[in-house]
PDB file of N, CA, C and O in Angstrom:
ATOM      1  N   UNK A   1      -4.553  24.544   5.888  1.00  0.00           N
ATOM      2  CA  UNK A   1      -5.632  24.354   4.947  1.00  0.00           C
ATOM      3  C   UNK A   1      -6.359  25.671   4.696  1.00  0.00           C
ATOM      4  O   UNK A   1      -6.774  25.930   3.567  1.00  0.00           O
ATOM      5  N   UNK A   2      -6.528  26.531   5.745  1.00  0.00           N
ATOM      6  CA  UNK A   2      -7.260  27.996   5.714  1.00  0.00           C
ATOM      7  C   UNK A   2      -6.424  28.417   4.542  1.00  0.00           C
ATOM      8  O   UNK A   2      -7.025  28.742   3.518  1.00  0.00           O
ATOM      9  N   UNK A   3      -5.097  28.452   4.561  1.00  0.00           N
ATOM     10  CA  UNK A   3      -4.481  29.483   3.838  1.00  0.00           C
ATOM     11  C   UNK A   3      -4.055  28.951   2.240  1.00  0.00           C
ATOM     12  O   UNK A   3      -3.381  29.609   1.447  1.00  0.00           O
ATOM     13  N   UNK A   4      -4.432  28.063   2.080  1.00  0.00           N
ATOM     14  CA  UNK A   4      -4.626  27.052   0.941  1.00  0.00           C
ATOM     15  C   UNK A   4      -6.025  27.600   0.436  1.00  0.00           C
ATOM     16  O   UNK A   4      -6.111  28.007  -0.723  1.00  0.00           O
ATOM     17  N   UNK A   5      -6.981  27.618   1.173  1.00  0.00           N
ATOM     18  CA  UNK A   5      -8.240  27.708   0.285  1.00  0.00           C
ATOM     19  C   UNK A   5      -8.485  29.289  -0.164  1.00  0.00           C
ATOM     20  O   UNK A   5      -9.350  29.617  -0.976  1.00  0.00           O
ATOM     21  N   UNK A   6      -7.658  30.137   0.443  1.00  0.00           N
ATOM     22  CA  UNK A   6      -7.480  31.544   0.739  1.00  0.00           C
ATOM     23  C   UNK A   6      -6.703  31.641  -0.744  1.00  0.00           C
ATOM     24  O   UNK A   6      -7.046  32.511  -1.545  1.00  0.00           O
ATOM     25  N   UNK A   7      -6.011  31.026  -0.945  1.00  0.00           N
ATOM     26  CA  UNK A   7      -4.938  31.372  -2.008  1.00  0.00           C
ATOM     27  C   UNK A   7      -5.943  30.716  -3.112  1.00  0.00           C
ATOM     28  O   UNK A   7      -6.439  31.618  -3.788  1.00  0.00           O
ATOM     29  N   UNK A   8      -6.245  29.850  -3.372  1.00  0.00           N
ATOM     30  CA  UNK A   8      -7.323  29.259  -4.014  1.00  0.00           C
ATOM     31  C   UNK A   8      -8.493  29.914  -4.427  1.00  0.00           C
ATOM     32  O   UNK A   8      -9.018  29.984  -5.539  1.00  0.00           O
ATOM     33  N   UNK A   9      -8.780  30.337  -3.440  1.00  0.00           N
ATOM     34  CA  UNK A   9      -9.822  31.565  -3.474  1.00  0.00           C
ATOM     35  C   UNK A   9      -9.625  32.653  -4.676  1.00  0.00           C
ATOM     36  O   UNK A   9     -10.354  33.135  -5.543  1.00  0.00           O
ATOM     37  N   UNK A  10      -8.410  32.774  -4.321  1.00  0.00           N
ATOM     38  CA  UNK A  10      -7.621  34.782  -4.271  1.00  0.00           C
ATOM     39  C   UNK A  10      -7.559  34.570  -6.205  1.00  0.00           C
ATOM     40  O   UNK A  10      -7.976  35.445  -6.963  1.00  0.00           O
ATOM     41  N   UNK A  11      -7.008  33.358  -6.642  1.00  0.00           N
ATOM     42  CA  UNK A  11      -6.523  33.528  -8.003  1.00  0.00           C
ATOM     43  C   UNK A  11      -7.445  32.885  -8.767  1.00  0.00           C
ATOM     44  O   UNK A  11      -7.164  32.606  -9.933  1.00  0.00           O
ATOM     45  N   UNK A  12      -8.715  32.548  -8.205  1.00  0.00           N
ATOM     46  CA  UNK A  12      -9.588  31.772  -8.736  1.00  0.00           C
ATOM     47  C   UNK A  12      -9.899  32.446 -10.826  1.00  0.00           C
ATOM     48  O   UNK A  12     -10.478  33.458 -11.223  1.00  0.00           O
ATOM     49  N   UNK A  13      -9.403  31.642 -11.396  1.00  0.00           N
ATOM     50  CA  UNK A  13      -9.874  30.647 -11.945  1.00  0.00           C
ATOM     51  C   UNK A  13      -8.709  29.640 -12.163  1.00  0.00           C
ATOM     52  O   UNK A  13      -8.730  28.429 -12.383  1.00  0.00           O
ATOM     53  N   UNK A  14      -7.512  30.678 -12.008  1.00  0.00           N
ATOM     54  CA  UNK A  14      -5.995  30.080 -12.182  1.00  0.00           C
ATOM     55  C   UNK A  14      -5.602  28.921 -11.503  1.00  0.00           C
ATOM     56  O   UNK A  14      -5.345  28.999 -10.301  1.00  0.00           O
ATOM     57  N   UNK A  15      -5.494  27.551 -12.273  1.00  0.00           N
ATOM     58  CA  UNK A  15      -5.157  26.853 -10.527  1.00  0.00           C
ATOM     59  C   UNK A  15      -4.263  26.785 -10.156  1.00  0.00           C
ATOM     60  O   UNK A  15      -3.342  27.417 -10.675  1.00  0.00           O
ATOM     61  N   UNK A  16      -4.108  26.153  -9.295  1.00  0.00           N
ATOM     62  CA  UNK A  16      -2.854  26.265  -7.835  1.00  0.00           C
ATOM     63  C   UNK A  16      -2.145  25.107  -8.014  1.00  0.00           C
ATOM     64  O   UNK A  16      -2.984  24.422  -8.599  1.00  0.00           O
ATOM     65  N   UNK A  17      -1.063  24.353  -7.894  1.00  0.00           N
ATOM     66  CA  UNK A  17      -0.084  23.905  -7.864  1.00  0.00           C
ATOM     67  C   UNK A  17       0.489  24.004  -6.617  1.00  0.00           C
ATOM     68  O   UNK A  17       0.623  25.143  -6.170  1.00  0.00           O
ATOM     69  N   UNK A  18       0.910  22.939  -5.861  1.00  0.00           N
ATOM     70  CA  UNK A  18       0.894  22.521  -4.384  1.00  0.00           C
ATOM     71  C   UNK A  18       2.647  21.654  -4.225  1.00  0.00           C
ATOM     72  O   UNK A  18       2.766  20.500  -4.634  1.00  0.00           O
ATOM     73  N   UNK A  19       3.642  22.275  -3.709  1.00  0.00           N
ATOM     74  CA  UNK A  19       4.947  21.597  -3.406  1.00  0.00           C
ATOM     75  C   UNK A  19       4.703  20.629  -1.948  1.00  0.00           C
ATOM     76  O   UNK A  19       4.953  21.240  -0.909  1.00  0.00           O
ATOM     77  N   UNK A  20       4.367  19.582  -1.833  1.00  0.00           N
ATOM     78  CA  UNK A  20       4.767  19.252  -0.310  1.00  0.00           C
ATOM     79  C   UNK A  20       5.729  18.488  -0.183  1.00  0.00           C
ATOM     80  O   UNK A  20       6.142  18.007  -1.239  1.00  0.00           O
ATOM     81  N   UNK A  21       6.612  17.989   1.401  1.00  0.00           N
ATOM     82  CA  UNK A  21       7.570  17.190   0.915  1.00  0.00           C
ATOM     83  C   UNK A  21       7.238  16.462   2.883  1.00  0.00           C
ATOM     84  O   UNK A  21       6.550  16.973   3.767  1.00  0.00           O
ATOM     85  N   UNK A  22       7.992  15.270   2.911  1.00  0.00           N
ATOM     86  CA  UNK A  22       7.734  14.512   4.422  1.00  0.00           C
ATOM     87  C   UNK A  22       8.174  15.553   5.882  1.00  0.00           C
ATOM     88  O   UNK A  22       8.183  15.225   7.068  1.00  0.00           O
ATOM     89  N   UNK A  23       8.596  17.219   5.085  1.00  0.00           N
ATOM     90  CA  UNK A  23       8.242  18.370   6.520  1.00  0.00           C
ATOM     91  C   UNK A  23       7.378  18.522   6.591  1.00  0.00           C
ATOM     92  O   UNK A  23       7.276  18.724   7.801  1.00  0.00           O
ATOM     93  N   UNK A  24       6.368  18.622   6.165  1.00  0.00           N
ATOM     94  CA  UNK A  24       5.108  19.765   5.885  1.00  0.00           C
ATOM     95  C   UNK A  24       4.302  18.571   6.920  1.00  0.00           C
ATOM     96  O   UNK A  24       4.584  17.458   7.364  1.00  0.00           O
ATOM     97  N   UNK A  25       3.404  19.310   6.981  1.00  0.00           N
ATOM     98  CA  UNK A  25       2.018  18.710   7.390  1.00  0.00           C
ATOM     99  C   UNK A  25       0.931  18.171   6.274  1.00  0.00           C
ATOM    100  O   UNK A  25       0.039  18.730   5.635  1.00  0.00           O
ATOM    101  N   UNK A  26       1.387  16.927   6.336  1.00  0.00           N
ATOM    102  CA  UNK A  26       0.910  16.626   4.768  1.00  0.00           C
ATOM    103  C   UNK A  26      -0.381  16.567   4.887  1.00  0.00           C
ATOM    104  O   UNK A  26      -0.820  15.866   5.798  1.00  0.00           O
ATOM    105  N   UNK A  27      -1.176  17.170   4.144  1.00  0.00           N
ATOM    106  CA  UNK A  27      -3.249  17.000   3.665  1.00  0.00           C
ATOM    107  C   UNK A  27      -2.845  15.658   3.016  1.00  0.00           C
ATOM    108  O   UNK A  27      -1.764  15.265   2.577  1.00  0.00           O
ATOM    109  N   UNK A  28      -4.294  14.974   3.113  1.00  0.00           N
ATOM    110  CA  UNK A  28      -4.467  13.769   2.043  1.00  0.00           C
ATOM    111  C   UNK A  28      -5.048  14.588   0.885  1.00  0.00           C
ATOM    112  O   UNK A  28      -5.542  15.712   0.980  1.00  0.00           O
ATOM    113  N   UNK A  29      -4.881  13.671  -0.489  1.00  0.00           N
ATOM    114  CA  UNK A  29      -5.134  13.976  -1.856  1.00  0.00           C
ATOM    115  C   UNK A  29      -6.375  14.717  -1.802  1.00  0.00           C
ATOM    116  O   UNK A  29      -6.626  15.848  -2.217  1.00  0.00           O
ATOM    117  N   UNK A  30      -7.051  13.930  -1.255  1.00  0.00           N
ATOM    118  CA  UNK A  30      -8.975  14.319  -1.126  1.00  0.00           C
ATOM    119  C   UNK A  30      -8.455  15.943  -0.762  1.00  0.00           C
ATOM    120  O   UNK A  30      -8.227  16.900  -1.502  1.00  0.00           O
ATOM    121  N   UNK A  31      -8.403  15.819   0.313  1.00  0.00           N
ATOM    122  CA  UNK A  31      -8.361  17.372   1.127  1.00  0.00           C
ATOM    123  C   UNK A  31      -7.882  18.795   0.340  1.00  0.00           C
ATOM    124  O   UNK A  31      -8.351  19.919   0.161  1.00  0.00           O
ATOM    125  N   UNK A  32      -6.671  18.054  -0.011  1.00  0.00           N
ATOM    126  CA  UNK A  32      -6.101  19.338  -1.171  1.00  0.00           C
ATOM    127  C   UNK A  32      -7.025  19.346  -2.411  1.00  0.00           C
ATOM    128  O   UNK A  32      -7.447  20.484  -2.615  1.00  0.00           O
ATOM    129  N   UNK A  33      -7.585  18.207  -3.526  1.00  0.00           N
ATOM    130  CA  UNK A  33      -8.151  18.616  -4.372  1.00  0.00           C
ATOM    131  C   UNK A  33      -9.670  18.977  -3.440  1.00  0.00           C
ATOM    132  O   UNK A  33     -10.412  19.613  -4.189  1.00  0.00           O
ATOM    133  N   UNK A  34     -10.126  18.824  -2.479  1.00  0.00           N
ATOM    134  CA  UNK A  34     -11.338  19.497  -2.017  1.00  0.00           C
ATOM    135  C   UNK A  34     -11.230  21.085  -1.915  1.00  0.00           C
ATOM    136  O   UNK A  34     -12.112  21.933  -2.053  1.00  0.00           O
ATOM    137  N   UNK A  35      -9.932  21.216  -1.644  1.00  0.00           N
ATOM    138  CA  UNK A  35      -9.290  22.873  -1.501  1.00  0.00           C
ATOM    139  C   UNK A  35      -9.134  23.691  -2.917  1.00  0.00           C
ATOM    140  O   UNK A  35      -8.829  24.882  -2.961  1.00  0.00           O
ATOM    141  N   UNK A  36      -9.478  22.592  -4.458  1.00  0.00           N
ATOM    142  CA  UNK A  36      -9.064  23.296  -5.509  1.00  0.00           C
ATOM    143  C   UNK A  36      -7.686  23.221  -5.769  1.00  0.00           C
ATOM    144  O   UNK A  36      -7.121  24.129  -6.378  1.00  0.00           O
ATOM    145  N   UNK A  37      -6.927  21.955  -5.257  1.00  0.00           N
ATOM    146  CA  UNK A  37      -5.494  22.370  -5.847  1.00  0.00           C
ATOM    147  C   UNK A  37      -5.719  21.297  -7.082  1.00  0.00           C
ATOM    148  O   UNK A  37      -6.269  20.197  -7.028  1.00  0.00           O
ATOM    149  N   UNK A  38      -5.118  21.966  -8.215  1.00  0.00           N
ATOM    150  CA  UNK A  38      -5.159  21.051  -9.080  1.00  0.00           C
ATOM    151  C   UNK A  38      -3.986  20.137  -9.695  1.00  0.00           C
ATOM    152  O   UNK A  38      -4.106  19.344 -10.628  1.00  0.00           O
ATOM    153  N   UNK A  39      -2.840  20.425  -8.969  1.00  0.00           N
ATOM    154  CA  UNK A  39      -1.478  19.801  -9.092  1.00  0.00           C
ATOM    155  C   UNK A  39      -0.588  19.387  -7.673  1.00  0.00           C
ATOM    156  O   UNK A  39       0.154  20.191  -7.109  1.00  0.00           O
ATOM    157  N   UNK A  40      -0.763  18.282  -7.312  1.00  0.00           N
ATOM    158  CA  UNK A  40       0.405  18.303  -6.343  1.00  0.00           C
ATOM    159  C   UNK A  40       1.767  17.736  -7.025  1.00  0.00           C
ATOM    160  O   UNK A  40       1.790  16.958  -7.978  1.00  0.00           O
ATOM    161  N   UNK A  41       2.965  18.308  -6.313  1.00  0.00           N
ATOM    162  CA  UNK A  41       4.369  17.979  -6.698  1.00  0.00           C
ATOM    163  C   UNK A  41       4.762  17.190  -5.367  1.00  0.00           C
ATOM    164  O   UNK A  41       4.422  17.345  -4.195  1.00  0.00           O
ATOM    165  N   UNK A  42       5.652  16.238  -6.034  1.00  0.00           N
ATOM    166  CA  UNK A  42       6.528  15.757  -4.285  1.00  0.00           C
ATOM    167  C   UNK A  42       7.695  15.718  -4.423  1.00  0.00           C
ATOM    168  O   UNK A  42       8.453  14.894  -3.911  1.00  0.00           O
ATOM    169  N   UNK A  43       8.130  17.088  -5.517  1.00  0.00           N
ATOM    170  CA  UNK A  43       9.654  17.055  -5.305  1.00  0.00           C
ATOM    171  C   UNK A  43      10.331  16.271  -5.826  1.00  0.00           C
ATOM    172  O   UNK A  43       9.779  15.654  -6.737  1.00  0.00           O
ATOM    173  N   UNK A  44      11.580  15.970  -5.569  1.00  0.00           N
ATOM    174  CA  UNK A  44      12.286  14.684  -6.020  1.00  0.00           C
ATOM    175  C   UNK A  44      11.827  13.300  -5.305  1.00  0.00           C
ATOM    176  O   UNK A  44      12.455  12.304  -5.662  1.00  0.00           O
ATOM    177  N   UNK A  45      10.544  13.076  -4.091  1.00  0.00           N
ATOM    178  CA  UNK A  45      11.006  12.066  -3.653  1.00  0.00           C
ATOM    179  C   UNK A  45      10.015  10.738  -4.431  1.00  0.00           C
ATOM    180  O   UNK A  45       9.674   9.716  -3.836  1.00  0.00           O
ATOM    181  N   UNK A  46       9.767  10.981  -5.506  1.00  0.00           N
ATOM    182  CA  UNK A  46       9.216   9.716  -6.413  1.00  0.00           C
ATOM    183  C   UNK A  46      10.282   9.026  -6.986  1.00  0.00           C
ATOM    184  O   UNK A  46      10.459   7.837  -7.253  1.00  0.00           O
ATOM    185  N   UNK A  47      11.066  10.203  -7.139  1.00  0.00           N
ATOM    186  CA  UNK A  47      12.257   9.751  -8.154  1.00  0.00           C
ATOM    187  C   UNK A  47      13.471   8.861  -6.951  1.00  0.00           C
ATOM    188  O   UNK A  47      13.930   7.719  -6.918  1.00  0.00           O
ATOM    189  N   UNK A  48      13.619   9.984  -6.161  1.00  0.00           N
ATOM    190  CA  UNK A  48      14.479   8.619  -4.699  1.00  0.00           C
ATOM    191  C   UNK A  48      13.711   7.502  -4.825  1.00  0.00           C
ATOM    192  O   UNK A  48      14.129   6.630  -5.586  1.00  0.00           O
ATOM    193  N   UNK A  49      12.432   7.287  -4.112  1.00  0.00           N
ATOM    194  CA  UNK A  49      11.868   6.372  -3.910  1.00  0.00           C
ATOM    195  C   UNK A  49      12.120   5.134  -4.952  1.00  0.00           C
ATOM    196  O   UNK A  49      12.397   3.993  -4.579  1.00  0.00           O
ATOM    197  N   UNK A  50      11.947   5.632  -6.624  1.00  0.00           N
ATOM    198  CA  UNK A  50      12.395   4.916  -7.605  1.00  0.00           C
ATOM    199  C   UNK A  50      13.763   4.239  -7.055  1.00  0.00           C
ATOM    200  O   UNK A  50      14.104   3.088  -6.782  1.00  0.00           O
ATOM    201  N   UNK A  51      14.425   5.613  -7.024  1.00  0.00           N
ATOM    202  CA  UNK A  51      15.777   4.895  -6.855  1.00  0.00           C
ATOM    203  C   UNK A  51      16.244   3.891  -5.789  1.00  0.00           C
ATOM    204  O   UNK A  51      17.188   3.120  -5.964  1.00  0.00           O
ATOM    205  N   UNK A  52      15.648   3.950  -4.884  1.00  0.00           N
ATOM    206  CA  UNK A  52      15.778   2.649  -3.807  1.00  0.00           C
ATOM    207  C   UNK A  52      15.298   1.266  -4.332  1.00  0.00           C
ATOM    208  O   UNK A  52      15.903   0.225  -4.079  1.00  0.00           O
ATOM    209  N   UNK A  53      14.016   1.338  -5.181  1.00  0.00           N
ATOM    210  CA  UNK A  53      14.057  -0.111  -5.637  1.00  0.00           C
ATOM    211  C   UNK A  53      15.243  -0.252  -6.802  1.00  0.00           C
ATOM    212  O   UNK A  53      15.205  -1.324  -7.407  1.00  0.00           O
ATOM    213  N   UNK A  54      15.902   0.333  -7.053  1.00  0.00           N
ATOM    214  CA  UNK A  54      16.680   0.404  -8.217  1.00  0.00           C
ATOM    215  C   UNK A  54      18.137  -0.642  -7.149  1.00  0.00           C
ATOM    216  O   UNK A  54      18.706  -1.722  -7.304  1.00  0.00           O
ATOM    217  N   UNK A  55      18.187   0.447  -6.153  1.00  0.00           N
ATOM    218  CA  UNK A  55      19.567   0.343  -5.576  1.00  0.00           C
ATOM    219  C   UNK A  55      19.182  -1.542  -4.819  1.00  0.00           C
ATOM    220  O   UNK A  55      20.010  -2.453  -4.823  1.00  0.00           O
ATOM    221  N   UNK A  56      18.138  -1.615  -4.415  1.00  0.00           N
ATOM    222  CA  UNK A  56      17.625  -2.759  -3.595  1.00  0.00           C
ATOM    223  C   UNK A  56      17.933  -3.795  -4.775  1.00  0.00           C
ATOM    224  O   UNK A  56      18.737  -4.688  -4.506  1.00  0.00           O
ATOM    225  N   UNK A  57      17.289  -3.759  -6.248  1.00  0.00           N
ATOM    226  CA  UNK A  57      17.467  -4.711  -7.383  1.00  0.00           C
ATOM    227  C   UNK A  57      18.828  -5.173  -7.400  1.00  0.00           C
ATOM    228  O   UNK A  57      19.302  -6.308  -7.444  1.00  0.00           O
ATOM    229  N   UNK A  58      19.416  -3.872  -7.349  1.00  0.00           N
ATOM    230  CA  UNK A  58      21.253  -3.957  -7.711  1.00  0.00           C
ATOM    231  C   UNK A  58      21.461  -5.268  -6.735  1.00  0.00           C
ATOM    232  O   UNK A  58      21.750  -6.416  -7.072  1.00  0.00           O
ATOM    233  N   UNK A  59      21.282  -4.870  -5.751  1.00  0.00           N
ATOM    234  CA  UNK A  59      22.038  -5.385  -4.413  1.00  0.00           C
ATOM    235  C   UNK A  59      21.786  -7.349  -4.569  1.00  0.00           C
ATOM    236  O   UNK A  59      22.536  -8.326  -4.573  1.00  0.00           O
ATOM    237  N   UNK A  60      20.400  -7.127  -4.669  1.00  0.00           N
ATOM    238  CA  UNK A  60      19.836  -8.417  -4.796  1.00  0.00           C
ATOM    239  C   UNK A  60      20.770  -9.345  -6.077  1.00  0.00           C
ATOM    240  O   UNK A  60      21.181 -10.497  -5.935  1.00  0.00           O
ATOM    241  N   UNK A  61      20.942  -8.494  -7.280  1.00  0.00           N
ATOM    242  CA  UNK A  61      21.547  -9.154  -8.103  1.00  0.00           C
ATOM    243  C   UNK A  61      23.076  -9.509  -7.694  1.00  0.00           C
ATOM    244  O   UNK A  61      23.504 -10.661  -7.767  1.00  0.00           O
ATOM    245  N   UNK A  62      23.938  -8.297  -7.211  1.00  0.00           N
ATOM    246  CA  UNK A  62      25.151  -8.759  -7.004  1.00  0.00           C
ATOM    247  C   UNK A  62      24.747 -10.297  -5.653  1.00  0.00           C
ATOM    248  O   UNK A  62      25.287 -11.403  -5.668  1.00  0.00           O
ATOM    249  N   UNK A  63      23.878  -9.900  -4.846  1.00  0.00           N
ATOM    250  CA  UNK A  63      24.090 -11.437  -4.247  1.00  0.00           C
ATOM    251  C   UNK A  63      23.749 -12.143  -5.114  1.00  0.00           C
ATOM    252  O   UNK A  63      24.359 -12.983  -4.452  1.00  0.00           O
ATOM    253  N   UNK A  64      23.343 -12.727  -6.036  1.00  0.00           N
ATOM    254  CA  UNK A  64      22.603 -13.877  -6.763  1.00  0.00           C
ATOM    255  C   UNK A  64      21.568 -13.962  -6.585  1.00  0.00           C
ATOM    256  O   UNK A  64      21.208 -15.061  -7.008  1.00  0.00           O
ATOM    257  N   UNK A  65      20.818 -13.458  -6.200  1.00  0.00           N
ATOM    258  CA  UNK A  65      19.066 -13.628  -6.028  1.00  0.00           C
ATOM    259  C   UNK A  65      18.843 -12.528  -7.039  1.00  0.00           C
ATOM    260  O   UNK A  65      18.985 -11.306  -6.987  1.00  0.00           O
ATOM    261  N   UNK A  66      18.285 -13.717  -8.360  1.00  0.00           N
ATOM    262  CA  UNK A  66      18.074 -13.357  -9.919  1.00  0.00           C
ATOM    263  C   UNK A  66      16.320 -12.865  -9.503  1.00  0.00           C
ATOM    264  O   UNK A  66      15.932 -11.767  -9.902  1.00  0.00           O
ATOM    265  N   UNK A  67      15.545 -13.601  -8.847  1.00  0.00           N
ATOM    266  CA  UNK A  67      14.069 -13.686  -8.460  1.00  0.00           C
ATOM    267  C   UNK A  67      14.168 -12.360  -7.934  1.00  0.00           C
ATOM    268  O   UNK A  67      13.384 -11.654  -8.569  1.00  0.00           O
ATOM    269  N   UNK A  68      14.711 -11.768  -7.155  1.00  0.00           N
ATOM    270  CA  UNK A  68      14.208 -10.061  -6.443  1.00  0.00           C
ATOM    271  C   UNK A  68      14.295  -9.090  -6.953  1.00  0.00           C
ATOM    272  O   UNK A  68      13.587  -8.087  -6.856  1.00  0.00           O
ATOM    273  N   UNK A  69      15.555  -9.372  -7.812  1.00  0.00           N
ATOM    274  CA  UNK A  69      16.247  -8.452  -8.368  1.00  0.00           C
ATOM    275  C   UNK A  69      15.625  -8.332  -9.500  1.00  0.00           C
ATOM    276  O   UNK A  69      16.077  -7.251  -9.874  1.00  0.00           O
ATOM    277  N   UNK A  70      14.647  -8.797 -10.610  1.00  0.00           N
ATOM    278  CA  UNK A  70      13.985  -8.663 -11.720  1.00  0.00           C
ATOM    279  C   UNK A  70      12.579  -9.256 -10.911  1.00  0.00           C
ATOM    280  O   UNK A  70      12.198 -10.204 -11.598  1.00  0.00           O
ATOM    281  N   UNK A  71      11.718  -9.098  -9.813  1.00  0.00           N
ATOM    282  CA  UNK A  71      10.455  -8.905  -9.237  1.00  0.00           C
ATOM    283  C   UNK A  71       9.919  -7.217  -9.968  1.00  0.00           C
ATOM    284  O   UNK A  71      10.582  -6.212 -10.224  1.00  0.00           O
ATOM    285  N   UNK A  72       8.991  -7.412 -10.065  1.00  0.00           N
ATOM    286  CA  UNK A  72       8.773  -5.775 -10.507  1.00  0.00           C
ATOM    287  C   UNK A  72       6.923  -5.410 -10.872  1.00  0.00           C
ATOM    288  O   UNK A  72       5.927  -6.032 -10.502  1.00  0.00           O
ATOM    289  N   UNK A  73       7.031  -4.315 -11.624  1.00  0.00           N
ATOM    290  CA  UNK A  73       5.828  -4.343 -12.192  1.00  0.00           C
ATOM    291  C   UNK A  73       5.621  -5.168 -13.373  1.00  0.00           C
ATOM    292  O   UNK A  73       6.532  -5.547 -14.109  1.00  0.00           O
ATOM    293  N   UNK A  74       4.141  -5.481 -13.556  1.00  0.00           N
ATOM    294  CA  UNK A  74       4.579  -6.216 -14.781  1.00  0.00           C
ATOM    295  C   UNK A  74       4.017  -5.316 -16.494  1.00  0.00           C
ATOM    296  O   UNK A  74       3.055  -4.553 -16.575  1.00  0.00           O
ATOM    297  N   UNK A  75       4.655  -5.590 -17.293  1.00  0.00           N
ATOM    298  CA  UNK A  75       4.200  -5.316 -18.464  1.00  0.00           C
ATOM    299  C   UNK A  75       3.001  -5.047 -18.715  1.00  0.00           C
ATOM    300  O   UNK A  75       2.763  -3.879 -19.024  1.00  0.00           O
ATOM    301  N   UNK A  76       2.208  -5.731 -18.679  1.00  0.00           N
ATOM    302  CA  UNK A  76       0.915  -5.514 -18.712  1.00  0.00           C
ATOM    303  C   UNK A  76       0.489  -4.495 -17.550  1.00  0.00           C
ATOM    304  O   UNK A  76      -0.454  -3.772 -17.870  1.00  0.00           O
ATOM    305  N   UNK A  77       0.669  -4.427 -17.100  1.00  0.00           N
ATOM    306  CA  UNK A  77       0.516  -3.063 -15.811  1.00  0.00           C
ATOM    307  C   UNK A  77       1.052  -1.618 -16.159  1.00  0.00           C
ATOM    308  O   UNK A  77       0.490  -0.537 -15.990  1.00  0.00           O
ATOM    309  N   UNK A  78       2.424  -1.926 -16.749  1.00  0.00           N
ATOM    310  CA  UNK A  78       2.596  -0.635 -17.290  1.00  0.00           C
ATOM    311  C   UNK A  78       1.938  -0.308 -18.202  1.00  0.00           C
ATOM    312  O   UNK A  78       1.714   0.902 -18.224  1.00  0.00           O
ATOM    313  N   UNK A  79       1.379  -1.064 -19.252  1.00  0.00           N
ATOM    314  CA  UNK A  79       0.560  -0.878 -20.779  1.00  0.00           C
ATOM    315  C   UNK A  79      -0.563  -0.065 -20.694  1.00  0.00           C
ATOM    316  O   UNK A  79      -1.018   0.751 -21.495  1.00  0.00           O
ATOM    317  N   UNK A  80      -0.920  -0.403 -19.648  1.00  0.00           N
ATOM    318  CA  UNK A  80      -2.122   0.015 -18.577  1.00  0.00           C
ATOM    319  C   UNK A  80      -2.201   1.391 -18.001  1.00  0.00           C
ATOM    320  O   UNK A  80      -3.162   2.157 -17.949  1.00  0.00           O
ATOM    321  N   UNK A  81      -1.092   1.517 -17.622  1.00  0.00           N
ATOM    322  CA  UNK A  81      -1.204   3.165 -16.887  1.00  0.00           C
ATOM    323  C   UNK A  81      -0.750   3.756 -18.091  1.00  0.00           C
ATOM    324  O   UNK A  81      -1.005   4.954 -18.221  1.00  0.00           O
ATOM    325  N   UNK A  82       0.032   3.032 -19.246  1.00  0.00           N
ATOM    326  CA  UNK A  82       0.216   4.587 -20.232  1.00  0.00           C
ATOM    327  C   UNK A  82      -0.928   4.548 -21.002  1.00  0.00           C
ATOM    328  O   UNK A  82      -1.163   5.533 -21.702  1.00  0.00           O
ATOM    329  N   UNK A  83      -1.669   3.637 -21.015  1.00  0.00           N
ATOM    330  CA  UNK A  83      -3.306   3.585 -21.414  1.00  0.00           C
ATOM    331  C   UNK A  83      -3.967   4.463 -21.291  1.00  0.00           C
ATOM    332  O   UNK A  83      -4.506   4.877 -22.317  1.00  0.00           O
ATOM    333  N   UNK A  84      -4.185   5.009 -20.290  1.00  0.00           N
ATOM    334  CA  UNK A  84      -5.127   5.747 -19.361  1.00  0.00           C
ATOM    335  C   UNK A  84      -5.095   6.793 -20.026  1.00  0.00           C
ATOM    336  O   UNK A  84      -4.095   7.294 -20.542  1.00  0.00           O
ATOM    337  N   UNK A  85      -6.180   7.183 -20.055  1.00  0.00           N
ATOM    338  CA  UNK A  85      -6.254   9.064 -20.323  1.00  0.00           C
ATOM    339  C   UNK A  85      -6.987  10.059 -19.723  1.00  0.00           C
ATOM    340  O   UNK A  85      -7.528  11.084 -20.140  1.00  0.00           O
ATOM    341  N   UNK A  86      -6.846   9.336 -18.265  1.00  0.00           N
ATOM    342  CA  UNK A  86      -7.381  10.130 -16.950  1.00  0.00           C
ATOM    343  C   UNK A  86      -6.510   9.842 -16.149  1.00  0.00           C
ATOM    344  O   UNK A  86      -5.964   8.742 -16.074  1.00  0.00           O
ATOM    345  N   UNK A  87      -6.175  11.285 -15.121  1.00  0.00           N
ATOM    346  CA  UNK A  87      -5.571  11.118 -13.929  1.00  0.00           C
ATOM    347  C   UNK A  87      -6.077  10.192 -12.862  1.00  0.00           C
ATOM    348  O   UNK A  87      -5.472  10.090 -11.795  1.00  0.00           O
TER     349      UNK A  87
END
């Protein structure tokens, strides 16, 4: 975190942009934007993560369980977050 707020510091007004991934010593959200980061990345693992409910749906469907396999977000939920025009 020292060397986060150091770098933060150093390029101030420019902001910082933050890679972490499940090595690191992960800060919570608070902590890093308390540090001035104004972007965190997590890499590809939103997109895995996607892909496991993807692969889990599959699976569910080839058994016949129509109910798990189309469980999801709903429509109205997504309408919602592309709504938004705040982070």
């Amino acid at each position: 975190l020292d060397a986060l707020l150091a770098i933060v510091t150093a390029v101030a007004p420019t902001p910082v942009n933050v890679l972490i991934s499940p090595a690191d010593k992960v800060l919570t959200v608070t902590e890093l934007q308390q540090a001035g980061v104004k972007r965190i990345s997590l890499g590809p693992f939103l997109y895995t993560h996607a892909m496991e409910a993807v692969e889990q749906a599959t699976k569910a469907l080839l058994a016949g369980d129509l109910t798990t396999a189309t469980t999801g977000m709903s429509f109205d939920r997504i309408n919602e977050l592309i709504a938004r025009t705040t982070n």
